[in-house]
C-alpha positions in Angstrom: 46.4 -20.7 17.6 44.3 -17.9 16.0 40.7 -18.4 15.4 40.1 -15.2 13.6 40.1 -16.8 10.1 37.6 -19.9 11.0 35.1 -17.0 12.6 35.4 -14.9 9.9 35.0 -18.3 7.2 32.3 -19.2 8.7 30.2 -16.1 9.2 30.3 -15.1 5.0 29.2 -18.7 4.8 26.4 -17.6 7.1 25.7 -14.9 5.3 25.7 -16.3 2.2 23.2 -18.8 3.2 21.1 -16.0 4.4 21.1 -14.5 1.1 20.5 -16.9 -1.0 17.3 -17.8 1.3 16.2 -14.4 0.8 16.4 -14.6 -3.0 14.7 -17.7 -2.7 11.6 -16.3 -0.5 11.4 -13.5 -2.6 11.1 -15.0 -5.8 8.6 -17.7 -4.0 6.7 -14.7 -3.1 7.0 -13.1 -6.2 5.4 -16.1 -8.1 2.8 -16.3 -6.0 1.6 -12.7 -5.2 1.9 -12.1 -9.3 -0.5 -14.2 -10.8 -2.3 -13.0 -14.0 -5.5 -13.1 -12.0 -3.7 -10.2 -9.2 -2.4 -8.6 -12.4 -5.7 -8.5 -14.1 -7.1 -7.2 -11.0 -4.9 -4.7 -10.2 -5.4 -3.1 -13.7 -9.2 -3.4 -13.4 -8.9 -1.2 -10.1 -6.4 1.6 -11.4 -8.5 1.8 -14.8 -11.9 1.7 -13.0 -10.4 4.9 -10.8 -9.2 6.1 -14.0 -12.7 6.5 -15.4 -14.2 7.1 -12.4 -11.9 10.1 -11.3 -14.6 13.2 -12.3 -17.3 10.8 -10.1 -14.7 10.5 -7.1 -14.3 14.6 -7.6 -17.9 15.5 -7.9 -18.8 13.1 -4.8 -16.6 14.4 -2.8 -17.4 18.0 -3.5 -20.6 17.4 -2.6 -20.1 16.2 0.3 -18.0 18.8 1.0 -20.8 21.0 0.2 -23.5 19.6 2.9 -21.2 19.5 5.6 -20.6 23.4 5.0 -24.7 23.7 4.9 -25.1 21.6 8.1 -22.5 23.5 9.9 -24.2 27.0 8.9 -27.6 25.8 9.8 -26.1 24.7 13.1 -25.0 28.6 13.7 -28.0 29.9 12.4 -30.0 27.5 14.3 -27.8 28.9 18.2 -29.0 32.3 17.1 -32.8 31.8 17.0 -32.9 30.8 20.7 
């Protein structure tokens, strides 16, 4: 007696099941996570970057900037001792 075929049955079952639960989740967690109110969100965030991109630029330049001043002033400042 061979068992080969009732292993085999029964583990695409198994895997069948397993797929179909992962569909299931998924679309669960699709529902969910996509509400308008996430959607609206989301959009408020990339377009607020959007407009906001020469302030992001300009910020970070200047910061740029006084860390390159405080790091000079911190040589010049060894050299007067």
């Amino acid at each position: 007696m061979s068992s080969g075929p009732v292993i085999q049955s029964l583990s695409s079952i198994g895997s069948q099941v397993g797929q179909y639960a992962r569909r299931q989740a998924n679309a669960w967690r699709d529902r969910i996570l996509t509400t308008d109110k996430s959607r609206r969100r989301a959009q408020l965030v990339q377009t607020s970057f959007a407009v906001h991109r020469p302030v992001w630029i300009t910020a970070g330049g200047a910061a740029y900037t006084s860390a390159a001043a405080v790091l000079l002033t911190l040589r010049y400042l060894k050299r007067l001792r």
